[in-house]
C-alpha positions as CSV (number, residue, x, y, z in Angstrom):
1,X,59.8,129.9,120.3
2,X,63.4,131.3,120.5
3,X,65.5,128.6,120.7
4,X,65.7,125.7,118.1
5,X,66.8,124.1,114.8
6,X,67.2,127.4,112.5
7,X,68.4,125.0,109.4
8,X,67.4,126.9,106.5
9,X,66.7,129.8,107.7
10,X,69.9,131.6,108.8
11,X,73.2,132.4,106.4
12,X,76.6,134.1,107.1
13,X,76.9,137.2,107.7
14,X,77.0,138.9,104.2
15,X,75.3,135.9,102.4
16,X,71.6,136.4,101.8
17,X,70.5,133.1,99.8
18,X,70.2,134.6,96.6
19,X,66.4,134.8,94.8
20,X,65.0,135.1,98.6
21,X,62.1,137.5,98.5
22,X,61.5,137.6,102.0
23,X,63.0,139.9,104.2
24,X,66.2,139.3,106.2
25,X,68.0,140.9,108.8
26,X,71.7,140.5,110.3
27,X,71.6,140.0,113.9
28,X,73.6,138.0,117.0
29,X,72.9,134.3,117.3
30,X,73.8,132.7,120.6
31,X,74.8,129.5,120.9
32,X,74.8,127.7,124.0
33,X,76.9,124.3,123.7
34,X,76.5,121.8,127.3
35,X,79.5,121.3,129.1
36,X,81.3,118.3,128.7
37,X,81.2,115.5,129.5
38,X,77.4,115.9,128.1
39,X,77.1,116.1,124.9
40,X,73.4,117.3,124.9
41,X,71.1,119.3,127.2
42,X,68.2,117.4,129.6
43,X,65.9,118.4,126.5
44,X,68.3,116.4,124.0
45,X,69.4,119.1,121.9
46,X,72.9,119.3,121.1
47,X,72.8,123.2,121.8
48,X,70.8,125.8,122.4
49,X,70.4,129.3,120.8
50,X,68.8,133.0,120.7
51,X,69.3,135.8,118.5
52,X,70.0,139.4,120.1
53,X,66.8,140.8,118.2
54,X,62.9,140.1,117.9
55,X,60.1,140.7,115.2
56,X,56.6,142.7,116.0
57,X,53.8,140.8,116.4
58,X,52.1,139.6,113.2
59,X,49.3,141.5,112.4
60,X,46.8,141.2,109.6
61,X,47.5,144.4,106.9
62,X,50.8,145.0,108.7
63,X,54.4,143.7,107.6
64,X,56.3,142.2,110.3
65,X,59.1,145.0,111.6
66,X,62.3,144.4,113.7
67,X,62.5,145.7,117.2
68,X,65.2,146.9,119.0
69,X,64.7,144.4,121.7
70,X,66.8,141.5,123.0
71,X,65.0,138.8,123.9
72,X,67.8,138.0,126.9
73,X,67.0,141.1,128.8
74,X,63.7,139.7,129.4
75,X,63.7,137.4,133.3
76,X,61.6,134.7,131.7
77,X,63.2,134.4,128.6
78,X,66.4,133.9,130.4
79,X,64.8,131.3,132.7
80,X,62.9,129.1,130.0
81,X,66.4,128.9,128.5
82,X,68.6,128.4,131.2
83,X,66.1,125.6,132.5
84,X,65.9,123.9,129.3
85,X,70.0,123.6,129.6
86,X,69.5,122.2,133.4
87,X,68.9,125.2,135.6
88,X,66.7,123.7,138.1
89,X,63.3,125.0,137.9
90,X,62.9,126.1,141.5
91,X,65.3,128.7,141.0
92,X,65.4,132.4,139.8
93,X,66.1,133.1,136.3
94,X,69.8,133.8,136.1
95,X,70.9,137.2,135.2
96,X,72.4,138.0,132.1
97,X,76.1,138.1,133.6
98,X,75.5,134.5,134.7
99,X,73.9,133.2,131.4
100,X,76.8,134.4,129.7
101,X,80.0,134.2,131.9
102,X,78.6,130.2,133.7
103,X,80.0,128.9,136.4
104,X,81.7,125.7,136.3
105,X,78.6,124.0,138.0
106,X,76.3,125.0,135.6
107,X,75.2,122.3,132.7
108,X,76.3,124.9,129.9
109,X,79.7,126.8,128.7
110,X,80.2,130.4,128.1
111,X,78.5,131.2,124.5
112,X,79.8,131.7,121.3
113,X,78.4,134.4,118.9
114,X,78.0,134.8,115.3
115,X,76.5,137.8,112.6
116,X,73.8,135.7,110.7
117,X,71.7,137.6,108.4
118,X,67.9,135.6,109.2
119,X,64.6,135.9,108.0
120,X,63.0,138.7,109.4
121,X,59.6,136.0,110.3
122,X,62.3,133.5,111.9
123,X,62.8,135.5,114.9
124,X,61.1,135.5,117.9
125,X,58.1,138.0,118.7
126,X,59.3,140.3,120.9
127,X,58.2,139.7,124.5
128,X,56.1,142.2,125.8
129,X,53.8,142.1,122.6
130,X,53.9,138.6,123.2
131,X,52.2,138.6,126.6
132,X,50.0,142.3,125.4
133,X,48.6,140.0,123.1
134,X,48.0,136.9,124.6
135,X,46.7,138.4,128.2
136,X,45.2,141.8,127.5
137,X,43.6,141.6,123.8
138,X,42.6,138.0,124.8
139,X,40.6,138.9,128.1
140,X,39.2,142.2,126.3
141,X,41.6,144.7,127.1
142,X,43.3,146.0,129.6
143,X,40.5,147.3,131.8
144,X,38.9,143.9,131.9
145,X,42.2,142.2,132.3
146,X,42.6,144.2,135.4
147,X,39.2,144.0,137.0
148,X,40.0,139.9,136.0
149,X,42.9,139.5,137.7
150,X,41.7,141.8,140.6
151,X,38.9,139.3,141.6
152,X,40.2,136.1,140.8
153,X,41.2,133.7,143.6
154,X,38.2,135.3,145.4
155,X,35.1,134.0,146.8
């Protein structure tokens, strides 16, 4: 959900497309380029990229906010990216310090960055309202999420 064709989406910094009535916001956009020789990652894209900053959750009757958080500092987010660019799956997520400063084995080069101003809705929900909503609200809140995942696996 974070990393992907933004075309459309995403102006310079300073540039809001003119008549846009939807919200936008300036952030960081990350761009991961694969070192060459390769010209694109193992999932065929010719680069891969993340913005510093992620949207609420949508919510019926509520506009969509910005939140402080970066989407990077999150383990899993760092691993779903770093495997689509070639980081074998087996291993940890690298850290941050690695995801931005590569060594010359890994698939991808050190990152450029930019100030885009983006639409507000075309960034990423931010992670932990992500998984609130798709493990706890889905199994019926946290109590039954809890008592769930206490007794699965036994029998």
């Amino acid at each position: 959900p974070f990393v992907g064709d933004t075309s459309g989406t995403v102006t310079s910094a300073g540039e809001a497309a003119a008549g846009d009535s939807e919200e936008t916001v300036l952030v960081t956009r990350y761009t991961f380029r694969p070192r060459p020789p390769l010209d694109v990652f193992p999932d065929g894209r010719p680069c891969q990229q993340s913005f510093n900053r992620c949207k609420s959750m949508p919510r019926e009757g509520e506009r969509l906010r910005l939140v402080k958080s970066d989407p990077l500092d999150e383990p899993d987010v760092r691993g779903i990216l770093a495997e689509n660019m070639g980081w074998a799956d087996k291993l940890l997520s690298p850290d941050r310090q690695r995801l931005f400063n590569p060594k010359e084995t890994d698939a991808w080069q050190r990152p450029t960055s930019e100030q885009v101003r983006v639409r507000l809705a075309a960034l990423p929900v931010e992670w932990s309202e992500f998984v609130y909503e798709s493990q706890v609200k889905s199994k019926g809140g946290m109590v039954r999420m809890l008592i769930s995942d206490l007794f699965s696996g036994w029998s």
